[in-house]
N, C-alpha and C positions, 0 to 999 in steps of 0.2 A: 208929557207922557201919555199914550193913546195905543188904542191898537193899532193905527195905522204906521205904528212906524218899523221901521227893519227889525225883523228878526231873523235869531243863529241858526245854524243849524245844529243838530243836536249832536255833542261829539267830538265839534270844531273849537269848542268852550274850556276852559277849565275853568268853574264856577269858584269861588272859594269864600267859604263863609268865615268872618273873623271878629272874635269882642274885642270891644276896647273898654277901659277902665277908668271912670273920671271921678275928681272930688270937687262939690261942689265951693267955688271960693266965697269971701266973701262981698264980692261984689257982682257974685251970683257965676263969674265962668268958670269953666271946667277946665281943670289942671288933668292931664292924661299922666296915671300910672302905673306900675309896673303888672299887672293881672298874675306875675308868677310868686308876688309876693305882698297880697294883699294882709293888711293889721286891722285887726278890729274895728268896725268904724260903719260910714255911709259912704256908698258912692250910686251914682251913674253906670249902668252898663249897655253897654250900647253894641247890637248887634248887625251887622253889615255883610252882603254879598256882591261881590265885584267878578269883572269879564265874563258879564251873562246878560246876551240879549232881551231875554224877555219870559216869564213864567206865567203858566196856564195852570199850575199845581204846587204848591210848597208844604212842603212838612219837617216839622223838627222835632222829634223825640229823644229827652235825654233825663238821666236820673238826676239828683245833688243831693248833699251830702245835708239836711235839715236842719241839725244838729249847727252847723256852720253855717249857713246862707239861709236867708231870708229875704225871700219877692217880695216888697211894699207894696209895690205899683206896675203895673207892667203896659207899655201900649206901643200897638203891634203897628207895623208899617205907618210910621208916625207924620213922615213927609208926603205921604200919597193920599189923597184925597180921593181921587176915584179909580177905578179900576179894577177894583180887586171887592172883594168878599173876605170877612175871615171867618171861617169854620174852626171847629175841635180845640180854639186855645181853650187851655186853662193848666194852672197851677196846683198841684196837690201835694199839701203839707201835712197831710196825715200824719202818714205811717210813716212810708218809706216817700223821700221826694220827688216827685215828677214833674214835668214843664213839657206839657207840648204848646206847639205855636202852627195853627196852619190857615191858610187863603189859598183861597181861588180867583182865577181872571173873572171879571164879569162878561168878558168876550166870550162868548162860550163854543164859536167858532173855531178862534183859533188860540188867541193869547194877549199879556197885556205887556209892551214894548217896556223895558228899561230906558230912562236918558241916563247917558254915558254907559251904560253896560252896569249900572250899580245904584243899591236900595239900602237904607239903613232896614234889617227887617222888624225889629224891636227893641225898646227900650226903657230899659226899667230901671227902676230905683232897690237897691239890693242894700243889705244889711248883714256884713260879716262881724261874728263871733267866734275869733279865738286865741288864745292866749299866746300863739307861737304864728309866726307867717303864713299863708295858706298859697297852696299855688291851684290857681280856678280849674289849669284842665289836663297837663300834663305830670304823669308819672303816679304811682299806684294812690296815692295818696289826691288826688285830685278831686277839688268839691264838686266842679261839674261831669259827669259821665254820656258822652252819646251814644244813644242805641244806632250801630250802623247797618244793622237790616233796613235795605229799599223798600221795606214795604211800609216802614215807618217815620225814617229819616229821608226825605228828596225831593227832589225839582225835576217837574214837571216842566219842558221849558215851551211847550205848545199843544195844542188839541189834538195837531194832526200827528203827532205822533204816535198813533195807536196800531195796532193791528189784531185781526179776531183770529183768535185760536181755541178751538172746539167753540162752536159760540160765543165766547167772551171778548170783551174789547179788555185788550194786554198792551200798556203804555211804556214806551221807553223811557229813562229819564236818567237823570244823575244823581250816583247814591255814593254813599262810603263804601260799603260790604258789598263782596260779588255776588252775584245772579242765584250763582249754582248753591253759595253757601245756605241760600236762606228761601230755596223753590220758587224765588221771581220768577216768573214766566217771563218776562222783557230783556231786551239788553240795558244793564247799566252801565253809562259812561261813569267816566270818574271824576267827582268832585273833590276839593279840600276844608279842610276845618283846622281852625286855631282859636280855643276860646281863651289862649291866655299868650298871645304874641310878646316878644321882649319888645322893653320900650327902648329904642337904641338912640344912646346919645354919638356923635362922632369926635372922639378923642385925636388930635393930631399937634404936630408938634416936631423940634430936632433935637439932635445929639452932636453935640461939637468937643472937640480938643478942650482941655482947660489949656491957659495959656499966661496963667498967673495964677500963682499959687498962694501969692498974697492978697488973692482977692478971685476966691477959685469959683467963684459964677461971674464972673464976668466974661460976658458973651462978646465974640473977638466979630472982625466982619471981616476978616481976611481969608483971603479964596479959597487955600486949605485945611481948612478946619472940619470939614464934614465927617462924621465919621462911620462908616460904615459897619454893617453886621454887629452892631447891639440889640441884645434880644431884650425884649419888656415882656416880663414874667407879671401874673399878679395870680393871687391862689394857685401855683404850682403849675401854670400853662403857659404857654408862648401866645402872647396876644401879637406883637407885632414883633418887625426884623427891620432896625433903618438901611437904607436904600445909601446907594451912593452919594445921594445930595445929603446924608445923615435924615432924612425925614420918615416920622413913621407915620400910621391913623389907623384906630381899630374903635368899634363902635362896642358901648358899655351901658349896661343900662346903668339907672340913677343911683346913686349911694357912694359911698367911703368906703376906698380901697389903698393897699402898699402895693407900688411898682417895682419892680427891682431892678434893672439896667444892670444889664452882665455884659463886659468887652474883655477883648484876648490881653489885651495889654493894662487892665484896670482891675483894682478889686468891685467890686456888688455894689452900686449905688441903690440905696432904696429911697421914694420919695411917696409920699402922699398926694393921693388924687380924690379930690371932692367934685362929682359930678350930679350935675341939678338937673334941668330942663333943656338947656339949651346946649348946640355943638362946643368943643371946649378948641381954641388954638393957643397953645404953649407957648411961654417963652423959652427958647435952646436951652436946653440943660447941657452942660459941661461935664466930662469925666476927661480921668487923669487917661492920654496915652502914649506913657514911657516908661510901665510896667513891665519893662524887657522880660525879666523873671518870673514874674507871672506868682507872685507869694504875697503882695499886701506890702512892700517893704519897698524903701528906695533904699541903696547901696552900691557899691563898684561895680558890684557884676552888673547892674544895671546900667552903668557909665561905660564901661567895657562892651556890652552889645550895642550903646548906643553908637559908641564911635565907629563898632564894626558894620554899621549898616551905613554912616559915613561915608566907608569904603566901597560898600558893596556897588556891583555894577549892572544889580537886576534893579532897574527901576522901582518897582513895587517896595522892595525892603529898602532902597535908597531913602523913596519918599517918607518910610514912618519914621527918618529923624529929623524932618521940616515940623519941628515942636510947636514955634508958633504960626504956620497956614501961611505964611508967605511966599512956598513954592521953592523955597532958596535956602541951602543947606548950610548955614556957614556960623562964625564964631556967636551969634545971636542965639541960635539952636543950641548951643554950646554950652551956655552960659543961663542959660532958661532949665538947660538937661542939671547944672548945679544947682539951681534953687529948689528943685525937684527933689534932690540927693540929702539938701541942707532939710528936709522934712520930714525925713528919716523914717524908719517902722511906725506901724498901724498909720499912717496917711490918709487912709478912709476915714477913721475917727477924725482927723484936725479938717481934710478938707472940702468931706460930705455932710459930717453931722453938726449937731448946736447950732451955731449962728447960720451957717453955712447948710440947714436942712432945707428940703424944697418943697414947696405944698404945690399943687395944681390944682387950679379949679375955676 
């Protein structure tokens, strides 16, 4: 990292400044978690700006909430060694909380170049106190606050960005808040901020025909079993929609949640998903589809539309009586549609829950 290396132009950037949130293990590495729901405790917070060539001016002003958050330790551009100056940091835990953090390039020409476009900018050791989850930076209730007046919070991303009006040298630079709100004399580009990013795990996984109901998770490998347009609900939202091939994936942060798998032809499958650290890939989960009736119940009317799609000669309704995925409609579909029949009302109960419950994780 030097001044001699490429820098942006101002504008062409979108800077974005982002914390992340770590617990020290005990064989000393940092496990990253969730910043929107941190529990009383220590961690690591580590703050980082990425797609920004190079800075000649940094500032960051922001209030928190005292009462809840506690700086131990704080140390400012911890991976740079030279290049830079830090002026105006400091912490004040008085009264009301404050944190600024600011440096300057020691270039004082022009500026000091980013490797790769990105700088951890600080990193400190934080101490959250409180009895219910705390989320660090979004929605009223958040421990950290940024002031987004440019004249307090911004990047500077070079020297030469200046120009004099009435006498004064008036610097451009990238801020939160607009120009006009807050009598910047410069143009502000626009940068971003996330001091509490979700940690996203990636959930993926399918949804197949059951195809034995004496053994209703057993996952078939026959061609048609896919099963399309199940929605996976979890707190009252549609996370995902399986696709043709039955395949879904939606990204979750860490914790225990109930999924529910809703199909046109099944009652409500709910299963449990435990998710850690790492991406999760499923084994098939299986729901019943020859819920003709669409009531939780197998009986004739059930037998009755199965045979009438038997008949039918629009392909599409032909294929939802291939019960077991083999593509071929005939006295096996038939006879799989009765064992179905013989398991009579509330079906979900015998061949979703008890033995037959699904955990994911």
């Amino acid at each position: 990292m030097g001044a001699s290396a490429e820098t942006g132009t101002l504008g062409t950037q979108t800077p974005k400044l982002e914390a992340n949130y770590y617990t020290v293990q005990a064989d000393e590495s940092l496990k990253l978690v969730d910043g929107n729901a941190l529990t009383s405790g220590s961690y690591v917070m580590e703050l980082t700006v990425s797609d920004l060539a190079s800075i000649s001016h940094f500032e960051l002003t922001a209030g928190f909430n005292k009462d809840v958050l506690t700086f131990d330790s704080i140390s400012v551009l911890p991976e740079i060694t030279t290049g830079f100056d830090a002026i105006n940091s400091k912490i004040n835990s008085e009264l009301s909380g404050e944190l600024i953090v600011g440096f300057v390039s020691t270039n004082k020409g022009a500026c000091t170049a980013l490797t790769d476009g990105t700088a951890v900018i600080f990193r400190a050791n934080i101490t959250i106190d409180s009895t219910d989850p705390v989320n660090m930076f979004d929605g009223d209730d958040a421990v950290i606050t940024v002031n987004p007046n440019p004249n307090l919070t911004f990047i500077e991303a070079d020297y030469g960005d200046v120009r004099t009006v009435n006498g004064q040298a008036v610097y451009d630079c990238y801020g939160l808040g607009a120009a006009a709100d807050y009598d910047y004399p410069g143009t502000v580009y626009p940068m971003e901020i996330d001091l509490s990013p979700m940690v996203a795990v990636t959930v993926s996984g399918s949804v197949i025909k059951m195809t034995n109901p004496a053994d209703p998770n057993k996952v078939s490998t026959a061609a048609n079993v896919a099963l399309e347009g199940v929605t996976l609900t979890i707190n009252d939202e549609v996370v995902a929609t399986t696709d043709s091939t039955g395949a879904y994936s939606f990204d979750i942060a860490p914790g225990n949640y109930v999924v529910t798998l809703s199909y046109k032809y099944s009652a409500d499958r709910t299963v449990n998903l435990i998710v850690g650290d790492t991406d999760i890939t499923a084994t098939a989960i299986t729901m019943v589809a020859c819920d003709f009736k669409q009531d939780g119940k197998f009986n004739i009317t059930d037998f009755n539309q199965y045979k009438s799609r038997l008949k039918s000669s629009v392909t599409a309704t032909k294929n939802e009586a291939d019960l077991n995925g083999d593509n071929k409609m005939n006295i096996t579909d038939t006879n799989l549609m009765k064992k179905f029949i013989k398991v009579g009302n509330s079906y979900a109960t015998s061949l979703y829950e008890g033995s037959y419950a699904v955990t994911i994780q």
